[in-house]
N, C-alpha and C positions, 0 to 999 in steps of 0.2 A: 527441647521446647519447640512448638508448630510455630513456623512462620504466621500464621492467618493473623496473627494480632497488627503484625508489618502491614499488611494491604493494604489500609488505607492511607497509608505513608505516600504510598506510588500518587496517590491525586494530594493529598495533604501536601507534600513537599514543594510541588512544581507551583501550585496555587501560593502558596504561600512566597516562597522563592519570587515570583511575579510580583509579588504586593511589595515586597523589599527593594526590590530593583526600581518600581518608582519612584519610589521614598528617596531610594538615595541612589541618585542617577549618577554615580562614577563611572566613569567610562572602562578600566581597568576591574573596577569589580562587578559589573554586568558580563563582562566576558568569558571570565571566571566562575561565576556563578551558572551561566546560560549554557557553558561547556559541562560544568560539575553534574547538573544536575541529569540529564539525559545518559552520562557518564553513568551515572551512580543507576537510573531505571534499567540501565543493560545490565549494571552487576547485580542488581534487585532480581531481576530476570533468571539469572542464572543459577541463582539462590536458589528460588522457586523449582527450577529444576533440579535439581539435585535434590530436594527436599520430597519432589514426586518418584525417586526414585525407591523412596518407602511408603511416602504416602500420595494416594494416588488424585487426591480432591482435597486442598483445605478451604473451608469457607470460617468468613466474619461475619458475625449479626454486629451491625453497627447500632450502638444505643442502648444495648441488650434488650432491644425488641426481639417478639416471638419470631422463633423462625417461619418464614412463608407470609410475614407480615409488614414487617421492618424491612432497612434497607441490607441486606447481602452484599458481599465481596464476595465471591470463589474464582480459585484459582486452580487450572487441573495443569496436564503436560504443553496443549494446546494452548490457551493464553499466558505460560510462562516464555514459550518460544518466540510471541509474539511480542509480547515484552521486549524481550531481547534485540530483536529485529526493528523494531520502530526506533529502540533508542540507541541502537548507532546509527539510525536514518536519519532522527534528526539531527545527533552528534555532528554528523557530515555535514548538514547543513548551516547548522551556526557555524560552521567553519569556516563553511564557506561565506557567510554573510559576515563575517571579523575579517576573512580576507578582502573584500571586494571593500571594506569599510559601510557594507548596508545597516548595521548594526548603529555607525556614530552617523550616518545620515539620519535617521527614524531610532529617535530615542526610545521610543516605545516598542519597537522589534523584539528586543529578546523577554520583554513581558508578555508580549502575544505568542510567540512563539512556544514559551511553558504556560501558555494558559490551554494553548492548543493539545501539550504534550500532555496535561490533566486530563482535559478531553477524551483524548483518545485511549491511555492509561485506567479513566474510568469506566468506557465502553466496554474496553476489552477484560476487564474486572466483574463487572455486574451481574449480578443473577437476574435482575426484575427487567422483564418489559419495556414499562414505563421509563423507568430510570434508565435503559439504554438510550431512548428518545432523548432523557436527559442529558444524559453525557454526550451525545450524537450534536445536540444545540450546544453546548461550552466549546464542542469543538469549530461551532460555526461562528459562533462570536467574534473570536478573534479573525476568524479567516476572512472575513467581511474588510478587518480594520486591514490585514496584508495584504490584501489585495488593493485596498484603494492607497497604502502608500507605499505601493511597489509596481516597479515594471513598466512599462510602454504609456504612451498619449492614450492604446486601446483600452488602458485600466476600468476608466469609468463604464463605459460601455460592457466590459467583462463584467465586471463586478455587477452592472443589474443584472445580466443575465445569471450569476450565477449565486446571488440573492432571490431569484424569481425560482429558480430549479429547484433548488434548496428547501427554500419555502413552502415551496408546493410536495414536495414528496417527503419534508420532515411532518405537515399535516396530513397527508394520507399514511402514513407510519403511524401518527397518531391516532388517526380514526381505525386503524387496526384495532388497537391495543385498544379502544374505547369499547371495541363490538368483541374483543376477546373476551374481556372486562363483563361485559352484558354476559357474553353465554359460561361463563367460567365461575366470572364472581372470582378471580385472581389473574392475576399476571405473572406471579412469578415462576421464571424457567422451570425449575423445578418440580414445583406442582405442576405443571402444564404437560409435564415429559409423558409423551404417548398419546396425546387428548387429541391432537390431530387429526390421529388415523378412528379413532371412533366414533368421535365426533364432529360432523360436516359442519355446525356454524365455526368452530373455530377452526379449523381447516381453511374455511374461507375466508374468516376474520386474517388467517395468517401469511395467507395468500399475497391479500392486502399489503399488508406490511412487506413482503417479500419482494414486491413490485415497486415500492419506493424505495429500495435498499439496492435494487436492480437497475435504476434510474442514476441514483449515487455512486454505484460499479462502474456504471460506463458500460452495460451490457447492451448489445445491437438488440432492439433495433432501437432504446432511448441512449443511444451514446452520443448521439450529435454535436450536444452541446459542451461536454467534454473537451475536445481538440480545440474547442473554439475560444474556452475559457482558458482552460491554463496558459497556453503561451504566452497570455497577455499581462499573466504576473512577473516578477522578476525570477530568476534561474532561483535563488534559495526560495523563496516561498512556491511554484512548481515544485522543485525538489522536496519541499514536507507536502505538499499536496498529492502529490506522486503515491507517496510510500504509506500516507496515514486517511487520508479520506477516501480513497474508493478500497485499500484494505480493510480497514475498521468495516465495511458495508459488507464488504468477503466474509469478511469474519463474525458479521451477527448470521449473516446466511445461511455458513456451515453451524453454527449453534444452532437455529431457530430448527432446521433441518435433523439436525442428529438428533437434538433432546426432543421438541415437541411435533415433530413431523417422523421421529425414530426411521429414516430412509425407506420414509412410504416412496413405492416402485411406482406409482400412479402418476401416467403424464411424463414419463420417463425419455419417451420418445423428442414427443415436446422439447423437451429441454434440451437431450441430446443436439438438435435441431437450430436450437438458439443459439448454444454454445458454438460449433460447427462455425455458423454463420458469425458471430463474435471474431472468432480465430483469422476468418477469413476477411473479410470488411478492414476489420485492425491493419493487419498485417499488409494488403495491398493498398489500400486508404492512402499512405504514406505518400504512393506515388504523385497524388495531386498538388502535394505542397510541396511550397517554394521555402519553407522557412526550416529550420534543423527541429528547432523544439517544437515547432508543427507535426512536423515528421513525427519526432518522437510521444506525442499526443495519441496517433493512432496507435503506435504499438503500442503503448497502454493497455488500451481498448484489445488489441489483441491476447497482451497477456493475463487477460483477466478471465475469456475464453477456456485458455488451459490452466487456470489454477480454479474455475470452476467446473471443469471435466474430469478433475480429483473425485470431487464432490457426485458428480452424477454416476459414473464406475464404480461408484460406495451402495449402489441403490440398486446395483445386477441383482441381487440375491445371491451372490456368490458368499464362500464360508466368510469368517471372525476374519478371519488372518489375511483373506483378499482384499476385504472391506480394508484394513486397518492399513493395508499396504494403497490402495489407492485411494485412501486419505491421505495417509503418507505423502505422495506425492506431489497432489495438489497443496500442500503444507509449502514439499520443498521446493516448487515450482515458487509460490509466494518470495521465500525468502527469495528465488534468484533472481527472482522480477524486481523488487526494492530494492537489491544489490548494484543490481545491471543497470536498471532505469534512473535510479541517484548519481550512480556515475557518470554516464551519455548526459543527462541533465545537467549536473554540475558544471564537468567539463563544457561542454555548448555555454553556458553561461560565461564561464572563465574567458572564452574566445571572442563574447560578443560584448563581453567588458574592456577587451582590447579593442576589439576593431569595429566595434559600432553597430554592431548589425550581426542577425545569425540568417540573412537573407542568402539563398545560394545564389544570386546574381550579382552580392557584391563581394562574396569571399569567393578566393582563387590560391591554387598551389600553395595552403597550407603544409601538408604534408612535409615540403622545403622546409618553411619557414619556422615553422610551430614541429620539431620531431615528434619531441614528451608528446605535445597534444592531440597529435597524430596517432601516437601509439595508445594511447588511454582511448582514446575514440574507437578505435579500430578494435583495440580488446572488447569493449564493450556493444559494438558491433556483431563482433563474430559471436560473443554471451546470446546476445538476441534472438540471434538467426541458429546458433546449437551448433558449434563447434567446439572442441579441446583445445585448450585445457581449461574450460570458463566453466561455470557452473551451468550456463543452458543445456548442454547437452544431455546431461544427466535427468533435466527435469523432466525434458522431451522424451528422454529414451523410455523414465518411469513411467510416463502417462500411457505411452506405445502400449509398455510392456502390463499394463493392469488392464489395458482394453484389448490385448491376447489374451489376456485369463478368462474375460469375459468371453471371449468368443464370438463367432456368428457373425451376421451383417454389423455391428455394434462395432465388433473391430476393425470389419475394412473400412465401414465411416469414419471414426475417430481418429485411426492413422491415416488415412488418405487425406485428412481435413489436415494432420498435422504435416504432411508433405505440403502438400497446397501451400497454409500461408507459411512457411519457414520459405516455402520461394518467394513468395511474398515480400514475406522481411528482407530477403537476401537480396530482393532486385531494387527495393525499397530504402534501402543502405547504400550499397551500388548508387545509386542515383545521387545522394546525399555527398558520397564522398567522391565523386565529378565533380559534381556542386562547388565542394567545400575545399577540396584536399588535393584533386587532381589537376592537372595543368598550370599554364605561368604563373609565375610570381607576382603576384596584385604589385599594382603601380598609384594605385588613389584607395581613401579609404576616406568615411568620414567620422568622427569620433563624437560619442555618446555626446548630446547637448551641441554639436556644432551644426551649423547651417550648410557648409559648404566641404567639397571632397578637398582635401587633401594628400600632399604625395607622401606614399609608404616610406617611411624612413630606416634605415640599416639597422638602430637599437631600436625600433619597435617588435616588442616580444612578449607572450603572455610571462605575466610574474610565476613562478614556481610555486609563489604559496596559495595561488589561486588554483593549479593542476592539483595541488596537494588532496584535498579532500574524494575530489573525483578519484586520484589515482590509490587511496586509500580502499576506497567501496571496489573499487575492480581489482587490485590486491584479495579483500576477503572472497570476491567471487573466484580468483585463481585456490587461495585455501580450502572452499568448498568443495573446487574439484578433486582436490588432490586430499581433502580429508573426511571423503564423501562417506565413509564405510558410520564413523561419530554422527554427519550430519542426519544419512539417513533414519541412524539409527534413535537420533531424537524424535523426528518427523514423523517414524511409524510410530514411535509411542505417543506423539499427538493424535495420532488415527484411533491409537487402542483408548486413549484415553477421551474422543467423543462417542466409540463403541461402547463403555462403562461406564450408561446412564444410572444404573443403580447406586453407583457409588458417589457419581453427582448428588444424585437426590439426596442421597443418608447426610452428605458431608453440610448441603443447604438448609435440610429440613431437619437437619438432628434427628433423624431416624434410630 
């Protein structure tokens, strides 16, 4: 029996799951439930995959609407994986908002949080256009409500700014899909595959859409307001904002791309040039702040560079099996970036639930104090910057190694860009763990809601069930390296599988 009848389980459940959890606000069974269900979207995920391992695209008409008409689910190797990926992201995070107790502060947390995981679960699901916009809004709903009851005195302030961002580039997505609408007469992916490259209004219309998608990525040069926003949430809402709202944008990009743009080569340059500048900007950005999840704000912004340089090496003209492999890449570059960056995030959280502050002028000789959290830091550190045994290295080496295939000036730009900011990052970490890790052992600290410093006491120590979640996600990054031959090998088959637009369309449009 084909999965496709399940897809709409993946937003049905977490929706609904939300609507229960208010009803009946147990403390014990919110926890449970807000764990189970992100639980269950990674093993839904894995399903999925294995299921493509015969078949290679199942889609749902929901409603038993026509197809190309109604609303669509499809699911190929590429939105199975992400599946997967989002939902030990947010796993981690509720874990970490149960530890930290954010969950019994803000009763309403773990319903926002699977209204968010629908969100993004329906994004990465859809065939239609439109209905991306839609699912792309369910994901902002809630993130509106986390933001404003989490995080710093900066909240309110973040929060218009990142209602005003939002806003504005969720109506220019829309005024795409309004002008594709006009020159198509459809929206859905499907129907649309290849209409780019022959047709210049939608092309432009897609364009459109492209650039408010690229606004929400965090791509240079509209990434500004990125760094500036998230910090200002609490460490668990960053850490879903991390891993589901500038990927979710990744990942309509490489769809809008593969299927209705089929790796038109035009402006190729362009972009090379964008991303380049991305890698670079992210990656030394870091240097200016003073705060950890500041820091880690920019690298974001960096890693989004190299998980869209997958994407552009897909567009050389080189054979099937080049493309797929530096698609590939950019895939597994993705996971290691939500790996790595939920980690470093987490953990920063964990330490400035301890001691008040993730400010590097008022932490000192961590390293001492904090070992675990030194080591979780430091692993996911060196993940960043592309050392063994973490998962960076490899994502780094695939991106190198797919812009050698391409050849020519193409590849000394790409890897010389990826020397550059990996020093970047590396001086950019360096600085942080001075900051944070190196030197005496802190004598005053002030604690979250007090007014005045206090002296460091001998049993002051981060709790272990607060490292936990962080030290979990840098764990799967050490698996990745070490069970790289499985990972890769899903990754390139998300490549083959946005190279096999035919098989998209048949499986959408019932061909």
């Amino acid at each position: 029996m084909s999965l496709s009848a399940f897809l709409p389980i993946f937003v049905a459940f977490p929706l609904l799951t939300a609507l229960i959890l208010i009803l009946f606000p147990h403390l014990l069974a919110r926890r449970i439930a807000y764990m189970v269900v992100p639980a269950i979207t990674t093993a839904g995920g894995v399903g999925l995959l294995v299921e493509h391992t015969q078949e290679p695209v199942i889609a749902n008409q929901i409603g038993g609407f026509l197809p190309g008409v109604g609303i669509a689910f499809v699911s190929d190797a590429f939105s199975a994986l992400m599946l997967v990926a989002t939902g030990i992201l947010v796993f981690a995070a509720n874990w970490f908002a149960i530890s930290t107790g954010e969950d019994e502060r803000n009763r309403y947390f773990p319903s926002l949080a699977l209204v968010l995981l629908a969100g993004v679960n329906g994004a990465l699901l859809t065939a239609d256009l439109f209905n991306l916009f839609v699912w792309i809004e369910v994901m902002l709903m809630p993130s509106y409500a986390l933001l404003a009851i989490s995080g710093t005195w900066r909240r309110i302030g973040v929060d218009r700014m990142f209602v005003v961002v939002n806003l504005l580039t969720s109506s220019m997505f829309l005024l795409g899909v309004v002008y594709t609408y006009g020159a198509a007469g459809r929206v859905n992916i499907a129907a649309l595959a290849g209409a780019a490259r022959t047709n210049p209004h939608i092309a432009a219309s897609m364009l459109v859409c492209i650039v408010a998608l690229a606004v929400k990525a965090g791509i240079f040069p509209v990434h500004g307001w990125l760094p500036r926003a998230y910090p200002g949430a609490s460490a668990a809402v960053m850490g879903l904002f991390s891993g589901l709202h500038t990927k979710v944008a990744v990942y309509a990009i490489y769809r809008i791309v593969s299927a209705i743009f089929v790796f038109d080569p035009r402006g190729q340059w362009i972009v090379v040039a964008i991303m380049c500048l991305t890698m670079i900007v992210g990656g030394f950005g870091s240097l200016g702040e003073q705060r950890m999840r500041g820091s880690l704000a920019f690298q974001m912004v960096c890693g989004i560079g190299y998980i869209m340089m997958g994407l552009v090496l897909a567009t050389s003209g080189q054979g099937q099996d080049a493309r797929a492999v530096a698609l590939g890449t950019g895939v597994f570059y993705l996971i290691h970036h939500m790996l790595t960056m939920g980690s470093l995030i987490l953990t920063t959280g964990a330490i400035e639930e301890t001691y008040g502050s993730g400010r590097f002028d008022r932490l000192d000789g961590l390293q001492r104090r904090e070992p675990l959290a030194a080591a979780i830091m430091a692993g996911g550190m060196l993940s960043l910057v592309g050392f063994p045994p973490f998962s960076g290295v490899l994502g780094k080496v695939g991106i190198a190694q797919s812009a050698a295939t391409v050849g020519g000036l193409m590849a000394w730009v790409v890897i010389s860009t990826i020397i550059v900011s990996s020093l970047g990052a590396l001086l950019s970490m360096m600085v942080m763990w001075k900051g944070v890790f190196w030197g005496p052992r802190m004598a005053m600290y002030r604690p979250i809601g007090a007014e005045e410093y206090i002296p460091v006491g001998e049993d002051l120590r981060i709790k272990k069930k607060q490292l936990a979640p962080g030290g979990f996600l840098l764990g799967l990054s050490v698996l990745v390296f070490f069970f790289a031959g499985q990972v890769v090998t899903a990754t390139t088959n998300a490549g083959f599988s946005m190279l096999d637009i035919n098989s998209y369309v048949e499986a959408v449009l019932m061909l």
